[in-house]
N, C-alpha and C positions, 0 to 999 in steps of 0.2 A: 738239714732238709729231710721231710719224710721217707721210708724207702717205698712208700707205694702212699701218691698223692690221691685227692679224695675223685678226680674223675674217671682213675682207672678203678679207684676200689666201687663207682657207682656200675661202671660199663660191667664191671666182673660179679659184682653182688644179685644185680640182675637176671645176666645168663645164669647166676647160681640157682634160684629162686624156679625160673623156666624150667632146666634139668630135673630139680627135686619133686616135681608134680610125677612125673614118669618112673621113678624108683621106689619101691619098696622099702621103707624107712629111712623115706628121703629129706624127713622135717631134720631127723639125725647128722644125716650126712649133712644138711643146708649150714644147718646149727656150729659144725665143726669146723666147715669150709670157712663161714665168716666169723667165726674167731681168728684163725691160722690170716685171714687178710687183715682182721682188726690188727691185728699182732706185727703185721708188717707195716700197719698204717700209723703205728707206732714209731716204729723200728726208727733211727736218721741213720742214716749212712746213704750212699749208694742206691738209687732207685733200682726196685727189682727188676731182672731182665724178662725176656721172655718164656727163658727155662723153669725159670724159677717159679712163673707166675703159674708153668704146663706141671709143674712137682707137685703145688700146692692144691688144685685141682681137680687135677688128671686121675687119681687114688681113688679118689671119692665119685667121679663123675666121668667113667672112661669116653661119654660121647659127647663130653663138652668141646663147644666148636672152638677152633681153631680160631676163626674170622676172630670171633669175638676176642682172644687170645692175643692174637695181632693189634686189635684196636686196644686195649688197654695197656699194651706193652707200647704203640708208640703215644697213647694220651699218658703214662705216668712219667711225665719229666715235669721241672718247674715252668709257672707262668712264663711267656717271654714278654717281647718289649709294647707287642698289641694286648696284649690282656691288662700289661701295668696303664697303658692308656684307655683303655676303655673303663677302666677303675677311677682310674682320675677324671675324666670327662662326666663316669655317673656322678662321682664324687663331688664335680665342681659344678656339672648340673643342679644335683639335690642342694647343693650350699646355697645358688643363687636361687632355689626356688623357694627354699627358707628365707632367703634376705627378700625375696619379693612378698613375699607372704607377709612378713615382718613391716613392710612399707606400704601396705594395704592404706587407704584414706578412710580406717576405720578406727576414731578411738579408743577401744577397747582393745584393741591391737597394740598401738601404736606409744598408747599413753604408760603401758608399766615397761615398754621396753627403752623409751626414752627416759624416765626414773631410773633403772638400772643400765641399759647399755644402749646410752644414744648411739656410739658409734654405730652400731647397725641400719642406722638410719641414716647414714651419708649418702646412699644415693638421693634419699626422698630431696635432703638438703640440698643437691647439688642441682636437681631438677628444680627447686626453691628458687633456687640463685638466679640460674639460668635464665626463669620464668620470669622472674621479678624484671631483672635488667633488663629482655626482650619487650615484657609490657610496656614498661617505662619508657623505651629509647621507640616503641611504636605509637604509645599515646601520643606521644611530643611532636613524630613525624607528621604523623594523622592529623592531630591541630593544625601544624603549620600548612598544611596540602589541602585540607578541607576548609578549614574557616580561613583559611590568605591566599584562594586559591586565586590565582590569574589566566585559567585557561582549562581545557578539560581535559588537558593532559595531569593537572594536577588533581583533577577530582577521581580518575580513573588508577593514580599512583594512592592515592590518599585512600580511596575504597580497598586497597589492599592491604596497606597499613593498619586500616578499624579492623578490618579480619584478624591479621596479626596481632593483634592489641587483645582483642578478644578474645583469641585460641591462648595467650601467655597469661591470660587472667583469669581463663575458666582452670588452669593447668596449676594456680597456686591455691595449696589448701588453708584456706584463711582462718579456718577455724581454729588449726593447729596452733599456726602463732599465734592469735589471741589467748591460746591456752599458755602459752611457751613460747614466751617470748624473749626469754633468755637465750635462746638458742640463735636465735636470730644474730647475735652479738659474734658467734662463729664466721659472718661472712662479712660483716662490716655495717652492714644496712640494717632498718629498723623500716616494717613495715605495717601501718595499725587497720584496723577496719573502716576508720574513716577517708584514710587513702583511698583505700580498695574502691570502698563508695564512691568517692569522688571521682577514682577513675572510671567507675562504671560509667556514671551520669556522663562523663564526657565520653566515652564512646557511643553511649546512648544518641548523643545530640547529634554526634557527627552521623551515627547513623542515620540519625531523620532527618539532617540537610542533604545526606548524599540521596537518599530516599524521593527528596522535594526538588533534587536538581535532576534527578532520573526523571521525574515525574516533567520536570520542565520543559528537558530534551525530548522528550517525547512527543508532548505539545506541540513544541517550536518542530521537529520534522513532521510532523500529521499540518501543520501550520502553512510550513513551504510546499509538503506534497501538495497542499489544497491548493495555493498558489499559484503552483505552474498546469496543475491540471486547468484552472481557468484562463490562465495564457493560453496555452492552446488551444481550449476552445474556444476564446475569444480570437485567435488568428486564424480560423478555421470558420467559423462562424458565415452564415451567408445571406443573412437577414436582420433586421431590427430587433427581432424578437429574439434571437441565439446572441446579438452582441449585449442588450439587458440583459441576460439571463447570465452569460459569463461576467460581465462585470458583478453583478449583484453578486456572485460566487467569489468573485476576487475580492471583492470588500467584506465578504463574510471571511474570509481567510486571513486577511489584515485583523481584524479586531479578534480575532483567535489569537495570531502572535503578539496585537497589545495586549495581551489580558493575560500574559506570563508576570508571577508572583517579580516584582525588581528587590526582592531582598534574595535571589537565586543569582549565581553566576551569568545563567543562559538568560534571566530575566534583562539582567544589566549589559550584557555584551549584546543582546538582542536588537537594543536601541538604535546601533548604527544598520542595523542592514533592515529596522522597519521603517526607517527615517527614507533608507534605498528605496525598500518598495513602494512607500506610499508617493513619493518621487514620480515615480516612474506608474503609480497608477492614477494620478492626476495628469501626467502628459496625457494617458491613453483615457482616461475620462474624459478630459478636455477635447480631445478629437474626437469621443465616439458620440458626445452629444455632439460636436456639428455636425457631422454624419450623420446621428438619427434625424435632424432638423434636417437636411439635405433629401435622405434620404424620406423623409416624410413630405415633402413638396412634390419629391419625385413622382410618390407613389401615389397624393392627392390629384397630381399632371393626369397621372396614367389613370385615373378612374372619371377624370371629365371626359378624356380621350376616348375609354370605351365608352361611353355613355352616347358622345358624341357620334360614332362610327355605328353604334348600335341604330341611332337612331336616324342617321342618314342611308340605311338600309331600304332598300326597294323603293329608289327615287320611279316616279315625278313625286316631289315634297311641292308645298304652297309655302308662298313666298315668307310667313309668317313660321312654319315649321323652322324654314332654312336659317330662318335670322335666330331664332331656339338652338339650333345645331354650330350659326356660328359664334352666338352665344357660351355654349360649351366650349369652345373651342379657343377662344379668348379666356377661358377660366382660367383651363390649363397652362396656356399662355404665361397667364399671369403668377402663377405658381414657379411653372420652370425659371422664370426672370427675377425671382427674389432669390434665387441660388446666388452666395457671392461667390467672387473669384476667388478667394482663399478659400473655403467649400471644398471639400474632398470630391464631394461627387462632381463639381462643375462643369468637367469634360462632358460625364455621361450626360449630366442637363441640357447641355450647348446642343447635343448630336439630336435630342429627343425635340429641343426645341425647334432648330431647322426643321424636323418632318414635320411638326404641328403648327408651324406656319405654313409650310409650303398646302397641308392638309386644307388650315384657314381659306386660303386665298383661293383651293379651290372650292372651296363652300361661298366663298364670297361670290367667285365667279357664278357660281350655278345661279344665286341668288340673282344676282344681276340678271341673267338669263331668263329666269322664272319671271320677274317683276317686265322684262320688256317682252316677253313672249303675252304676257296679260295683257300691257297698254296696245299691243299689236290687235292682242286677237278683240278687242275692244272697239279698238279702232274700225276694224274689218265690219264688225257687227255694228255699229255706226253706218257705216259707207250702206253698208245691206240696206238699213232699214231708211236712207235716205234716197236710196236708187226706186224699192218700193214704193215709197210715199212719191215720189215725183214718176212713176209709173201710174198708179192710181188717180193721178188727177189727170195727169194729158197721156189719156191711154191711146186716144184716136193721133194723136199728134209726136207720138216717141219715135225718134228715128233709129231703126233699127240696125245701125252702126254706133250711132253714139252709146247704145244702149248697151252692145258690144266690151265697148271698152270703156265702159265703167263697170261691167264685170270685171274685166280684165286687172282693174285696178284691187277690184277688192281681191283678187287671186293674188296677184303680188302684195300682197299686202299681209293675207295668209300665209305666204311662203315664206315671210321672217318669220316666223313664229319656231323655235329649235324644238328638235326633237327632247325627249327628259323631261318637258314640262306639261304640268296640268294641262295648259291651252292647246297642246299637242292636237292630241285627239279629238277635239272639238274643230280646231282647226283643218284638220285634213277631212272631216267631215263634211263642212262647209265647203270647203276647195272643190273635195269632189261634186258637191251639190251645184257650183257655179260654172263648174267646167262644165258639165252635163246641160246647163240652160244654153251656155252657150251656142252648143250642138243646136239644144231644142232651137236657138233663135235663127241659125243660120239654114236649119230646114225646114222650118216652121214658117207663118206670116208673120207679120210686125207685131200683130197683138198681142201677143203670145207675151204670160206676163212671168215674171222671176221666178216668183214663191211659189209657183203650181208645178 
């Protein structure tokens, strides 16, 4: 071993170098100084001690530091066991940065070191291996998960497999072996460009079925979302026009889920649950047309009804209005009565029907009322114009009792006539005009004639 190793002669050649700027024919002394250390950096025996390093020096450079003395007396001893490792770590660093370099996917590289020293190229190989077997045993997976898949658990195992297929087949350098294909006979397998091919083309496919069954799934929940959104708004619904309108939504949501490709898994399993829905949207069409039908009688009821009620506003009506109002009224009738008993709405029809009879029968009544308040107040003006004319002929000869009460008659005769009807006011007119004769006849003389 050397007697003065090369980091104490660096620490000490240094300070050397520093001192000689400051002395007077210091290039001289520098010059002598690092022979005398060359000279021990020769020397094997015994690394120099610290005295030794102060002898060699110290002569030439009396204000050479100490520190610095110190430091290179304890750096000249040999490497220890951190220096022999970090030797070998740079060592085995730099080896595998050449063996990386060396396996670069670059033929110019790759191709004169496999001519003289393939072995350097066993990692490439092993990754070769590796790749190969991993594509292989993923292609195969991926077939059987994608194209025999029975559920979407297999398409979602199977979409991981094509990845895996395709990350071990981007990872094999095909080129290589096509070049060097003798090498290949190192691992057992034999793998040509047309394999390669073919396995692409089948990752390719499975890629665009799993691509057409995503696109499926997709459909089919955009399908069902659309589905239940018109369920509830068809249970929700408070009208004719909102239960069309959700239906028509629900049957546009059906023919979305029929119109799923059936060479897709979701296409073909789709089958049984649109067979379900459309099931279960023929119940509910099948009820909502009797319903609209129901509900369309109801709603024809209710528009004679106001028509009716509008138009028996601000009675006394003539007898002829009233039989128009119960006209209406009968319309309606007749509407509410072709509700059947299986009819969803029936109930509501039964309830609406009872008021619009009970309505009728008082329209009928008025009628009635109206028609004998006319033959009354007819009658009255009869009696008037016959008590008149038998006034006018035996004017000298009327007896002024009888004459009396043949007003009297026509008064009672007035007094049927009901209040509400046209003849009303006619009638109490009259009345009062006969009560007033009466007076006149009974203060008055016999001659005293009606109509004056």
């Amino acid at each position: 071993m050397p007697r003065l190793y090369n980091r104490a002669f660096e620490i000490l050649a240094t300070e050397v170098k520093r001192c000689s700027k400051d002395v007077l024919a210091g290039d001289v002394q520098r010059d002598i100084v690092l022979k005398r250390l060359e000279r021990l950096r020769s020397q094997t025996g015994e690394p120099a001690s610290l005295e030794e390093l102060r002898d060699t020096v110290i002569a030439f450079f009396p204000n050479f530091s100490e520190k610095v003395l110190k430091q290179a007396a304890k750096a000249n001893c040999p490497p220890g066991k951190w220096s022999k490792i970090k030797f070998a770590a740079v060592f085995l660093a730099g080896s595998a940065g050449a063996i990386w370099v060396l396996n670069l996917p670059y033929p110019m590289i790759r191709w004169p070191v496999a001519r003289t020293l393939p072995i350097l190229l066993l990692p490439s190989y092993m990754s070769m291996d590796y790749n190969y077997r991993r594509a292989i045993a993923s292609v195969e997976q991926a077939d059987q998960l994608v194209n025999q898949s029975t559920s979407s658990a297999d398409l979602d195992l199977g979409a991981v497999k094509v990845k895996e297929a395709q990350k071990h087949l981007d990872a094999l350098p095909v080129w290589f072996l096509g070049y060097w294909p003798k090498y290949t006979a190192w691992f057992g397998w034999q793998f040509t460009f047309d394999e390669f091919k073919a396995a692409r083309a089948n990752v390719g496919r499975m890629e665009a079925k799993l691509f057409q069954e995503k696109q499926a799934q997709t459909l089919l929940t955009q399908g069902e979302q659309a589905l239940n959104t018109a369920k509830q708004q068809y249970e929700q619904a408070s009208t004719v026009a909102d239960r069309e309108k959700a239906i028509a939504a629900w049957q546009a949501a059906l023919d979305q889920i029929n119109q799923l490709p059936q060479q897709t898994l979701i296409g073909r399993t789709s089958r049984t649950k649109l067979a379900a829905y459309q099931r279960d949207f023929q119940e509910v069409a099948s009820i909502a047309a009797k319903s609209a039908r129901t509900q369309t009688l109801i709603e024809v009821a209710n528009q004679f009804a106001i028509a009716a009620g509008q138009k028996a506003q601000n009675p006394p009506h003539s007898a002829s209005e009233w039989q128009e109002i119960q006209k209406l009224w009968s319309q309606a009738i007749d509407r509410l009565e072709a509700v059947r008993v299986e009819d969803s709405g029936y109930v509501e029809a039964q309830k609406l029907l009872a008021k619009y009879q009970s309505d009728l029968g008082t329209v009928r009544t008025r009628l009635e009322m109206e028609q004998a308040s006319v033959r009354d107040l007819e009658t009255a003006k009869e009696q008037i114009e016959s008590l008149l004319a038998n006034t006018t002929r035996n004017a000298s000869s009327v007896d002024r009792n009888q004459m009396i009460s043949q007003i009297q008659r026509i008064i009672n005769q007035l007094e049927k006539i009901k209040p509400e009807t046209t003849a009303y006011a006619e009638a109490q007119q009259l009345m009062r005009s006969a009560q007033n004769k009466v007076k006149e006849i009974l203060q008055a003389s016999p001659r005293t004639n009606f109509g004056n």
